[in-house]
C-alpha positions as CSV (number, residue, x, y, z in Angstrom):
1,X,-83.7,-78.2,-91.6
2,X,-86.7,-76.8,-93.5
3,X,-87.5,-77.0,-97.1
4,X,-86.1,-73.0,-97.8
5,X,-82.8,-74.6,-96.2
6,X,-82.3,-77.1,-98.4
7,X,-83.0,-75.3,-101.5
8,X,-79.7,-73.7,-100.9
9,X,-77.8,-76.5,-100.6
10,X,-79.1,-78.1,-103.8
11,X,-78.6,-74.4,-105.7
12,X,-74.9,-74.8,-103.9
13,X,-74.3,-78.4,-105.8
14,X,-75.8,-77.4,-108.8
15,X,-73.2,-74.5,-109.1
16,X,-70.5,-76.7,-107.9
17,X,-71.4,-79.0,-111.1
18,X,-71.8,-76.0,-113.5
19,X,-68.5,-74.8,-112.2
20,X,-67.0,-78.0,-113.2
21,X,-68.0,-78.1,-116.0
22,X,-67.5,-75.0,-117.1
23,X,-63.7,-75.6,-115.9
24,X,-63.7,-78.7,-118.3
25,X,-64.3,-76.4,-121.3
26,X,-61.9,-74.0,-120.2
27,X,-59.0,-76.8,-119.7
28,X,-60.2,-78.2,-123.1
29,X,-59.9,-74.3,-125.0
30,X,-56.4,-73.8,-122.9
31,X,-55.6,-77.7,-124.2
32,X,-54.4,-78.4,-120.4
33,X,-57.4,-80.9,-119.3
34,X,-55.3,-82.9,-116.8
35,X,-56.8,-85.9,-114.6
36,X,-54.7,-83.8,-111.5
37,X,-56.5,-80.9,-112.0
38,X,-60.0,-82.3,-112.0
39,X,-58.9,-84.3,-109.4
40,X,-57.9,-81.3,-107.0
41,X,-60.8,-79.4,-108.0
42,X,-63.3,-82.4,-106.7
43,X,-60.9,-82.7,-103.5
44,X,-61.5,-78.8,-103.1
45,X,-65.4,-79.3,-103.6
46,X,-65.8,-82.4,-100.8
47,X,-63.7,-80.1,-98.7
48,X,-66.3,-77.7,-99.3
49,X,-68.9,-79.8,-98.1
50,X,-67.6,-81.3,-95.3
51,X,-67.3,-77.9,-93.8
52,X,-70.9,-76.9,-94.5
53,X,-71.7,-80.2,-92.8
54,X,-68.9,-78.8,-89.7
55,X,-70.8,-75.5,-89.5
56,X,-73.7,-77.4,-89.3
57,X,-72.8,-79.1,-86.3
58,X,-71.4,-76.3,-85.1
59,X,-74.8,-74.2,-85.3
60,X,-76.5,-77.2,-83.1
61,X,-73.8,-76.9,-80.2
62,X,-72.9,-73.2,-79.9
63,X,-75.7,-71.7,-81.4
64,X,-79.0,-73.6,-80.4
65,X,-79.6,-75.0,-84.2
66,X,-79.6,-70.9,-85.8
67,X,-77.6,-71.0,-89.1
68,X,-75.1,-68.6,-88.0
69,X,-71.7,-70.7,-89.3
70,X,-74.2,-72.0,-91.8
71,X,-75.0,-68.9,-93.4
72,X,-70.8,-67.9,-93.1
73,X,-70.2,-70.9,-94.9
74,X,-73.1,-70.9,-97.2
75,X,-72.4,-67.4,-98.6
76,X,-68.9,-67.8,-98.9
77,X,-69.2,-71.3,-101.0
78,X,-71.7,-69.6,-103.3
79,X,-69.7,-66.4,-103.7
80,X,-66.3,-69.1,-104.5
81,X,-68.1,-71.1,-106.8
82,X,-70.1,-68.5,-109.0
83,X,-66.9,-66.3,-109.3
84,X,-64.6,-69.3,-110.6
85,X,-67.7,-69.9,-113.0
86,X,-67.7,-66.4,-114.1
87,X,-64.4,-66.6,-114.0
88,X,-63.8,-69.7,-116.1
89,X,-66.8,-68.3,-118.7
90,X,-65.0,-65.4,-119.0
91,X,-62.1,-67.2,-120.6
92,X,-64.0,-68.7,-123.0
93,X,-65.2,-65.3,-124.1
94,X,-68.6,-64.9,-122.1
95,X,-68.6,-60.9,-120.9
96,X,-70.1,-60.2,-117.4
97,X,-71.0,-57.1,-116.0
98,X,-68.6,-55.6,-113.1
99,X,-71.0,-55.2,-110.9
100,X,-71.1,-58.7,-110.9
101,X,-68.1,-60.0,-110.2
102,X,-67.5,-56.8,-108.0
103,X,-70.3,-57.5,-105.2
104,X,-69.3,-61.3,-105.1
105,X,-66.1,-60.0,-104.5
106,X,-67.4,-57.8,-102.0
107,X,-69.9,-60.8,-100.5
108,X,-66.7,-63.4,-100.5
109,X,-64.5,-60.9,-98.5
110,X,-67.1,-60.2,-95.6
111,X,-68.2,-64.2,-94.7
112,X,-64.3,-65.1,-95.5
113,X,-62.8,-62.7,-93.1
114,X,-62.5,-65.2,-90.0
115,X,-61.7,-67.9,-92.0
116,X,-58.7,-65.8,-93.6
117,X,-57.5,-65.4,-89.9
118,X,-57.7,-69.0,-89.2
119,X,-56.0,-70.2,-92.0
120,X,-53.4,-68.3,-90.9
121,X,-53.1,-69.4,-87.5
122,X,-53.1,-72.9,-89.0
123,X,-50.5,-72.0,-91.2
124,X,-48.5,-71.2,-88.1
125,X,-49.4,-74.6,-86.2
126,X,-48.8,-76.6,-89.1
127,X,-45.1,-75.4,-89.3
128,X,-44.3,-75.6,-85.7
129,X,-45.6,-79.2,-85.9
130,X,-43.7,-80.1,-88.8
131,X,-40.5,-78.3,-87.0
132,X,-41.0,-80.5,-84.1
133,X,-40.8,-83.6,-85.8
């Protein structure tokens, strides 16, 4: 992986961190800072990762190493973690431009769309299994 490569991972991680703690001060303002919260939100967050590191693998078998499920991934993770910041500094009375939150919307939507399928074919498996036990 080059050097360009890994400068969006470390931008990723530092928005995952600002995102944290921008939720902190939102939990603390709403007077609802729970340990299950935080505790779901960092699950959420090493889920994140360990799919980036999935699409990574991924890109080496089907793809002959280009960042195709990478990119997917990549985008979307950004796009999730610099709304809920937005989103969370809203709250606390930080005003954003539209635009903004508008084209990450927009950016979300279009890297999301296979996972949204998947998640519901999941869905689907996940409730058949449990049926069948």
């Amino acid at each position: 992986m080059s050097m360009q490569g890994m400068t969006v991972y470390v931008f990723l991680v530092l928005l995952m961190g600002l995102d944290v703690i921008a939720g902190l001060l939102k939990a603390i303002k709403k007077r609802t800072l729970q340990s299950d919260a935080v505790r779901d939100g960092l699950l959420k967050k090493s889920g994140t990762f360990l799919a980036l590191i999935l699409s990574y693998v991924l890109d080496r078998l089907v793809n002959n190493g280009s960042p195709v499920f990478q990119t997917m991934m990549v985008i979307m993770a950004v796009c999730d973690e610099s709304l809920s910041i937005i989103e969370n500094l809203s709250f606390l009375g930080v005003p954003f431009p539209k635009g903004i939150t508008s084209r990450l919307n927009s950016l979300k939507e279009k890297s999301s769309d296979i996972g949204t399928d998947n998640q519901d074919d999941l869905t689907k498996i996940n409730k058949k299994n449990n049926t069948e036990l």
